[in-house]
C-alpha positions in Angstrom: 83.3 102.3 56.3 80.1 101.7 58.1 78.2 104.7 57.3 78.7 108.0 54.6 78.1 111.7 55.2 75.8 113.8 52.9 74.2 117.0 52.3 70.2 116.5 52.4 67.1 118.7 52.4 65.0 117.6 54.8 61.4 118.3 55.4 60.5 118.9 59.1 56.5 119.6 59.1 54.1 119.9 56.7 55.4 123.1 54.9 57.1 123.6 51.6 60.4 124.6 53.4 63.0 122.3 53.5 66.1 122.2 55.2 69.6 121.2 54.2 71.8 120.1 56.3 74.3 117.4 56.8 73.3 113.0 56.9 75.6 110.1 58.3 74.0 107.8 56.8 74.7 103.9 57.2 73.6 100.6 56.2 70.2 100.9 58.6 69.6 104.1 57.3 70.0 107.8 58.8 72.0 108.4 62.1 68.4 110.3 63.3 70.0 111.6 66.8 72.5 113.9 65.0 69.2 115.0 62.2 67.0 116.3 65.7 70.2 117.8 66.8 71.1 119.8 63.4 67.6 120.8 63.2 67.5 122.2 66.2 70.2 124.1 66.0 70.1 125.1 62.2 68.4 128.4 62.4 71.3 129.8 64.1 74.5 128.0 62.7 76.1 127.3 59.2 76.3 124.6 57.2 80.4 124.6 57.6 80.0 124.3 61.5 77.1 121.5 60.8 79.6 119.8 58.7 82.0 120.1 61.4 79.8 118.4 63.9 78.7 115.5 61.4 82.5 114.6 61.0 83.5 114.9 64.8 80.0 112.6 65.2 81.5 110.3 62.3 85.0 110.0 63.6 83.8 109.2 67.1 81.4 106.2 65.6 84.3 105.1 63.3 86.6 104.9 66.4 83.5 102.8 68.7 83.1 100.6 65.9 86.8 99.9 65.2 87.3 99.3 69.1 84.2 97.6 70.3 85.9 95.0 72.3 87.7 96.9 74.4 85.8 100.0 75.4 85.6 100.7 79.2 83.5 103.8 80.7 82.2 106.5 78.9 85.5 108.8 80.2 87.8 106.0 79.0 86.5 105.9 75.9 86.4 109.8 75.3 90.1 109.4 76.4 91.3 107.1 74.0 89.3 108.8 71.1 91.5 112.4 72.0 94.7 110.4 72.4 94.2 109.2 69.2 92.9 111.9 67.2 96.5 113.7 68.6 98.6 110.2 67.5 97.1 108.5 65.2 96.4 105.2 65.5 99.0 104.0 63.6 102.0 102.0 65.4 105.5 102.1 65.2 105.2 98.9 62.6 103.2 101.3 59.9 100.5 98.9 61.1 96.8 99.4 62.3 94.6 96.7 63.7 91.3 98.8 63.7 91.8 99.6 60.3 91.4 103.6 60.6 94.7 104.4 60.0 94.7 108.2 61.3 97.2 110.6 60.9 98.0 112.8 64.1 96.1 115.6 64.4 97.3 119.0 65.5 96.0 120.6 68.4 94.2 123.2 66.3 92.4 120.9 64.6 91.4 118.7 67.2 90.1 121.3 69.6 86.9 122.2 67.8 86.2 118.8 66.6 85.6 118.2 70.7 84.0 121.0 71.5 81.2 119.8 68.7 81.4 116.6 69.8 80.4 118.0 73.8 77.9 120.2 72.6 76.4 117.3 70.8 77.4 115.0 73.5 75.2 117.4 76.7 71.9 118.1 74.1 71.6 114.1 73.5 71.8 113.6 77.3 69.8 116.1 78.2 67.0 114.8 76.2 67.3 111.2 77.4 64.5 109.8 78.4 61.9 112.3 77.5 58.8 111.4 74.9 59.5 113.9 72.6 59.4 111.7 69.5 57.4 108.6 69.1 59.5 105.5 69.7 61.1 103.3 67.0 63.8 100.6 66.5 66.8 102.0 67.0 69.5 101.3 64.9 72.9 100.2 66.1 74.4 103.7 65.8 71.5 105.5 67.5 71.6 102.8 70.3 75.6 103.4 70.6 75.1 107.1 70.8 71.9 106.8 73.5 73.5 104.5 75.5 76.9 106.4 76.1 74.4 109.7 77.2 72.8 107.2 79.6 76.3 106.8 80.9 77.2 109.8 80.6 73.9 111.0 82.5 74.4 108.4 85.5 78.5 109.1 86.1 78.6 113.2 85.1 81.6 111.8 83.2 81.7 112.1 79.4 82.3 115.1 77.4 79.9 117.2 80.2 77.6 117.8 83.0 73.5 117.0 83.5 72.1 120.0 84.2 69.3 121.1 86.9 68.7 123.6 89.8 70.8 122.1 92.4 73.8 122.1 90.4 73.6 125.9 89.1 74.9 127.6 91.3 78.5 124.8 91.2 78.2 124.6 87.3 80.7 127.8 87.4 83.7 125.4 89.3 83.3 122.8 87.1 85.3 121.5 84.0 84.8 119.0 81.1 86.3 115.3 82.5 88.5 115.5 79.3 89.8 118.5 77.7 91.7 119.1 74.5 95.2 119.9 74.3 95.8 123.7 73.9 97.5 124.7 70.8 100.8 126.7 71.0 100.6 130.4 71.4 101.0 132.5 68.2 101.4 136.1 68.8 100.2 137.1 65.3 98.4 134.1 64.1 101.1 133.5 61.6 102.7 135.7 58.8 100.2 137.9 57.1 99.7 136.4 53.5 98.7 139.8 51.1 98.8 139.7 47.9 101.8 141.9 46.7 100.1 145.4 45.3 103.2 145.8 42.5 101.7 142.8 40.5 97.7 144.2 41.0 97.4 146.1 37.8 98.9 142.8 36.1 96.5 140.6 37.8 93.4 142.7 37.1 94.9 143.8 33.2 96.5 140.7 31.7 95.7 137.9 34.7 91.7 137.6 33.6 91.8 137.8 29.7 89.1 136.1 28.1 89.7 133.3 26.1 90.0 134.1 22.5 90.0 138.0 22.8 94.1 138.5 23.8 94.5 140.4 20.8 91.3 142.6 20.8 90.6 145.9 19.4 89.1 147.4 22.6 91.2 146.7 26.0 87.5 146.1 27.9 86.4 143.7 25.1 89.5 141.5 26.4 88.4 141.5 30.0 86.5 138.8 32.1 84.7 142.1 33.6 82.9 139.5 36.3 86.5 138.4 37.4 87.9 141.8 37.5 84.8 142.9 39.6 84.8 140.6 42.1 89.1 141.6 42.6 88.3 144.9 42.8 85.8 144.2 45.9 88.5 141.8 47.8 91.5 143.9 46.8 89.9 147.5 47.1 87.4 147.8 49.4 88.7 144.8 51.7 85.8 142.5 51.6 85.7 138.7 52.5 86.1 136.9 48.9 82.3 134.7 50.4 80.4 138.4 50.8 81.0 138.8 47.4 78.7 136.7 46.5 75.8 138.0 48.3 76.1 141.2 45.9 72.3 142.0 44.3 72.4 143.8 40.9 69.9 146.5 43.0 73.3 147.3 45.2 75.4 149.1 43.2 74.8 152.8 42.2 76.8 156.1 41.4 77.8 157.3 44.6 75.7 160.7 45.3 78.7 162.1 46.4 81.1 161.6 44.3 79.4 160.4 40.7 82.5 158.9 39.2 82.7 156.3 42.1 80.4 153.1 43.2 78.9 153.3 46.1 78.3 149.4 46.6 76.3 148.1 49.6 76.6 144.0 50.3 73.3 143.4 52.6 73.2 140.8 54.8 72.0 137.8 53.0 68.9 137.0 54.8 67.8 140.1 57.0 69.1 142.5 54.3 66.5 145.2 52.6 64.8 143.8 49.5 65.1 146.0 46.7 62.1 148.9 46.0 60.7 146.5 42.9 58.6 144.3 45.2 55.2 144.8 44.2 52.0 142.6 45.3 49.0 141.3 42.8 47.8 145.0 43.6 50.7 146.7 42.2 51.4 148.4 46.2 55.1 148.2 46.8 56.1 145.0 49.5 58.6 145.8 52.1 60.2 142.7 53.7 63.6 141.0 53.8 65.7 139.6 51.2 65.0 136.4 52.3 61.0 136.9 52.0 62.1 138.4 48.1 63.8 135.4 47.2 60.9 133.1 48.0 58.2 134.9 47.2 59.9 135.8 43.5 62.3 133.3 42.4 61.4 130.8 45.2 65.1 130.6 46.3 66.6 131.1 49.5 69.9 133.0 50.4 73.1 131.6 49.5 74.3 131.0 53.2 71.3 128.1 53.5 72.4 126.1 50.8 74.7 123.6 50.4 76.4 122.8 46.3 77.9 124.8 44.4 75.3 128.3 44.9 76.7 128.2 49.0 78.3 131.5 50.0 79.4 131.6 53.4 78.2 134.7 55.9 80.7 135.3 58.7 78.2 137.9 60.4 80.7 141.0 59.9 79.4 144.8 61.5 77.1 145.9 59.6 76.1 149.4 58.9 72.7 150.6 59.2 70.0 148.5 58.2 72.0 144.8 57.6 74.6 146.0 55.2 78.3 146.6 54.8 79.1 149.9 52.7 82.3 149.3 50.6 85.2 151.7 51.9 87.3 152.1 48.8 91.1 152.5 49.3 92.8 154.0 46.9 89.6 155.6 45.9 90.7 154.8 42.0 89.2 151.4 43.0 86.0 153.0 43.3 86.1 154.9 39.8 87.4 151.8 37.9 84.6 149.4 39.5 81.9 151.4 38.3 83.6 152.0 34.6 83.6 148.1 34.7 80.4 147.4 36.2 78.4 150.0 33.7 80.3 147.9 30.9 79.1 144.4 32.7 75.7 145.2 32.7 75.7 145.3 29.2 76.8 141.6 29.1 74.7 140.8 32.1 71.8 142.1 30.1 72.1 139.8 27.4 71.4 136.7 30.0 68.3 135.0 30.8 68.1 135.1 34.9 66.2 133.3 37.8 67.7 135.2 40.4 68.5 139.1 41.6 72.8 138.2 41.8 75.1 140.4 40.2 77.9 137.1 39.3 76.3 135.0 37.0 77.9 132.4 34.1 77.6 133.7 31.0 78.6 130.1 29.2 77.0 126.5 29.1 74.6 124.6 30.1 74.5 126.8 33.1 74.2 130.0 31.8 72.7 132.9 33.6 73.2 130.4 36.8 74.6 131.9 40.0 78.7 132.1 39.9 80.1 129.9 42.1 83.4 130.7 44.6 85.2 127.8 43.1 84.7 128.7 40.1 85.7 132.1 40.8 89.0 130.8 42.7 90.0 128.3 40.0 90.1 131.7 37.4 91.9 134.0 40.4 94.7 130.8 40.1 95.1 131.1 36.3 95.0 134.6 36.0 98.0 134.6 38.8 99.7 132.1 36.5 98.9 133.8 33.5 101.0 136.9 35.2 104.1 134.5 35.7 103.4 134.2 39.7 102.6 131.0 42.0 99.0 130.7 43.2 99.8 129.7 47.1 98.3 131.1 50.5 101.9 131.4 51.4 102.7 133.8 48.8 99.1 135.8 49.0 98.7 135.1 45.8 94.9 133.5 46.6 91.8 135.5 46.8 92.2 135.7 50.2 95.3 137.4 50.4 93.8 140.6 48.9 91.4 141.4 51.8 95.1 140.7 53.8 96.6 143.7 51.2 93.5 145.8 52.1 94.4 145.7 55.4 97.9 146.3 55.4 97.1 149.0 52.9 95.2 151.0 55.9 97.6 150.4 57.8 100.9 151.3 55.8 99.0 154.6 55.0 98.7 156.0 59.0 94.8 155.1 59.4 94.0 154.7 63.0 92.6 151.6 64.3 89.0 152.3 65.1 89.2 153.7 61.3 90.5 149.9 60.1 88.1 148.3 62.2 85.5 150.0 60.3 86.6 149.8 56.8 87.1 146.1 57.3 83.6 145.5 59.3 84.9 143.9 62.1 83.0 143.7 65.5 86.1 143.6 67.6 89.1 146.1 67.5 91.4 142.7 67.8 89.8 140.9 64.6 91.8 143.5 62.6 94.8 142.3 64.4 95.6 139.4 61.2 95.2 141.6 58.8 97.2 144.6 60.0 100.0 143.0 62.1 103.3 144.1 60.5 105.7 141.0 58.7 109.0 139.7 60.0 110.7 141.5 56.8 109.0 144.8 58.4 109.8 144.1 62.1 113.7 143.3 60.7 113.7 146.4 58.7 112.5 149.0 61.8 115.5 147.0 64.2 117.9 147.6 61.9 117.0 151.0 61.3 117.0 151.4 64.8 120.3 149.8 65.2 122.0 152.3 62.3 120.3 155.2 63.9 122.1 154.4 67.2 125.5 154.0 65.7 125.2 157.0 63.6 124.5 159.6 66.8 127.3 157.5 68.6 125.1 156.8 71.3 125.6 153.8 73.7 124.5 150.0 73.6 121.2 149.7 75.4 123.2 147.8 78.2 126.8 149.6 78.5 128.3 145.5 80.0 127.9 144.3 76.0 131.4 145.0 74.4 129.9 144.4 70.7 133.3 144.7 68.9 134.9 142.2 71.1 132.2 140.0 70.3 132.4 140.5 66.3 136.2 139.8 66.9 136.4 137.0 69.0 137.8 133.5 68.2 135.3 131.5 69.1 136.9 128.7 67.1 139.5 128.0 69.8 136.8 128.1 72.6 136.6 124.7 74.6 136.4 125.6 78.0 135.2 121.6 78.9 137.6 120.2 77.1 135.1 118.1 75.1 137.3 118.6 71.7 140.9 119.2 73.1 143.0 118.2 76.1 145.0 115.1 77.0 141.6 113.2 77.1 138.7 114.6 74.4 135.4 113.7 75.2 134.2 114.3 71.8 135.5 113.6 68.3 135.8 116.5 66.0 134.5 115.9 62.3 
């Protein structure tokens, strides 16, 4: 493999800030093109889509270098690349002469792997040519990936179109030269996946037991309280398992209304409020961002700008207010047993040296008082589901994720009107709640058949009076061959 991708922080000017993003990296050092383009584009885009363009950039320079004796234009190439990224490049012999060895690739996952690869593709050509940066050697990578925008700027051909004035006002009628395939239509986007309510109480009671206190005098002793916290938020008040993550020890609080519950607030990681304990060297109160607090106090930046282990990802959900999501707690039991488990985990979260305002912390190791990390959090949500005697698969809902899908269908089982859901689940779009509230294929049977009794039970009619259904339930279709393809003097077909 002619190069490796990795996560750097890179310095861009002569500040303390750094950057991390994602390197290809080869043996003449760092693909620089792709490092302008990242930068560029970092203060508005996550480190999961950077990744996404750095292994669309990597499998397009795997497949040049594996076929550099017989690339043609800049649109043949790009059309080879797409074939292959749908067939593989493995032939009907299990062999591969290029050595790459690809598996097919759905259309799903293909599409957006091109769509990086054309937005990378139209910024590198647009630059061409200008003196932006001083000049250097190129390496061989850089010079591939120049060279193909000077192609791509002279035919109009690859991946996109040159820009300028004249060609405004047309840029409306025009296409990509090569598109992706279009993925089949899904009316539902699959099966929703929640996790089954019946087995809740287990998971959150007897799923996360601490190691060592099973058989402990006081039920709350036994309890990972973090764990069960962090459930609670997915399961009861429908939040993404990543937002959890983002939770400050400042954002939870008695609700005002209603002093038994939590009224939890999950800001938006960077342009959230800081908390009211910001005070200058002249002991006046600071107002500013969360992301100004973190610097200027623990010298950390929000968890959606880092890569490792302390990432949390931010899907930029409605927000209420000023840059946060209230938590909508349904059953409102959720709320009252949060905050009887929270008042409880600050005790324990007292008892722990921390760098940093976060509410999920480790509490063992070498890394204690550290920020908790999802995986971690996801590798405890699969042994607690084991722990309960249940399978820990996406197809069963029994992953974190599938409690923000029981949230939803929660809403929705309980008559609460769309606009409500929408709200409750912080959704921009009335049609984002669609996954999560779309009924299953055992409920869709369940209403037909229903149906179907109801109808015979007030004798009325079949919906088309032409369908005799008892001659149908009767019939011998056994002795059916109208072709004569199993009987007759001359059978065309052998029966087994």
């Amino acid at each position: 493999m002619p190069f490796f991708s990795t996560v750097a922080k890179v310095r861009r000017d002569d500040t303390g800030a750094l950057t991390d993003i994602p390197v290809l990296i080869s043996e003449e050092g760092p693909l620089t093109p792709l490092i302008h383009y990242l930068l560029w584009r970092s203060h508005d885009r996550s480190l999961s889509w950077m990744r996404k363009v750095t292994l669309a950039v990597q499998r397009f320079l795997l497949y040049m270098e594996a076929n550099s004796q017989s690339l043609g234009s800049p649109e043949a190439i790009l059309n080879s690349f797409i074939q292959r990224l749908y067939s593989g490049t493995i032939g009907p012999d299990g062999l591969d002469p290029s050595g790459l060895y690809w598996r097919p690739m759905g259309a799903k996952t293909a599409a957006p792997l091109l769509a990086c690869l054309s937005d990378f593709s139209d910024w590198l050509s647009e630059r061409h040519g200008t003196n932006i940066n001083p000049l250097r050697q190129a390496s061989r990578f850089d010079e591939m990936l120049t060279l193909t925008a000077m192609q791509h700027r002279h035919s109009r051909a690859f991946l996109g179109h040159t820009y300028s004035a004249k060609q405004a006002a047309s840029l409306a009628q025009k296409s990509r030269s090569t598109r992706a395939k279009k993925a089949p239509h899904v009316a539902d986007e699959g099966e929703t996946k929640e996790f089954p309510e019946k087995y809740f109480s287990d998971l959150l009671l007897q799923g996360f037991i601490k190691r060592g206190f099973e058989n402990h005098a006081d039920p709350l002793a036994r309890l990972n309280l973090r764990d069960c916290l962090i459930t609670l938020l997915v399961h009861g008040a429908g939040f993404r398992l990543s937002e959890c993550f983002h939770l400050w020890v400042h954002d939870v609080t008695p609700d005002p209304l209603d002093p038994s519950m939590a009224l939890v607030h999950i800001h938006h990681p960077a342009e959230g409020a800081a908390p009211s304990d910001w005070f200058n060297e002249r002991g006046k109160p600071v107002k500013g961002n969360r992301s100004a607090y973190l610097v200027s106090r623990y010298g950390l930046r929000p968890r959606h700008q880092v890569a490792g282990l302390k990432h949390a990802g931010w899907k930029d959900p409605a927000l209420d207010e000023d840059y946060y999501m209230r938590a909508y707690w349904f059953y409102p039991v959720f709320g009252r047993i949060f905050l009887q488990l929270w008042n409880r985990y600050l005790i324990q979260l007292a008892g722990v040296k921390r760098q940093h305002p976060f509410a999920f912390v480790v509490f063992k190791g070498a890394t204690a008082g550290e920020m908790y990390s999802i995986t971690a959090y996801c590798q405890a949500h699969r042994q607690a589901v084991q722990r309960i005697g249940l399978e820990a698969a996406k197809t069963l809902g029994t992953t974190p994720h599938g409690h923000r899908h029981a949230y939803g269908q929660r809403l929705r089982r309980n008559g609460i009107e769309p606009c409500f859901r929408q709200k409750a689940l912080h959704h921009k779009a009335p049609e984002s709640q669609a996954i999560y509230t779309a009924p299953s294929s055992d409920e869709v049977n369940a209403i037909l058949n229903q149906a179907a009794k109801s109808l015979e039970q007030l004798g009325s009619p079949s919906p088309s009076n032409n369908i005799d259904l008892e001659r149908l339930l009767t019939f011998g279709f056994e002795d059916v061959d109208p072709s004569g393809l199993f009987s007759g003097p001359n059978p065309k077909l052998q029966r087994k």
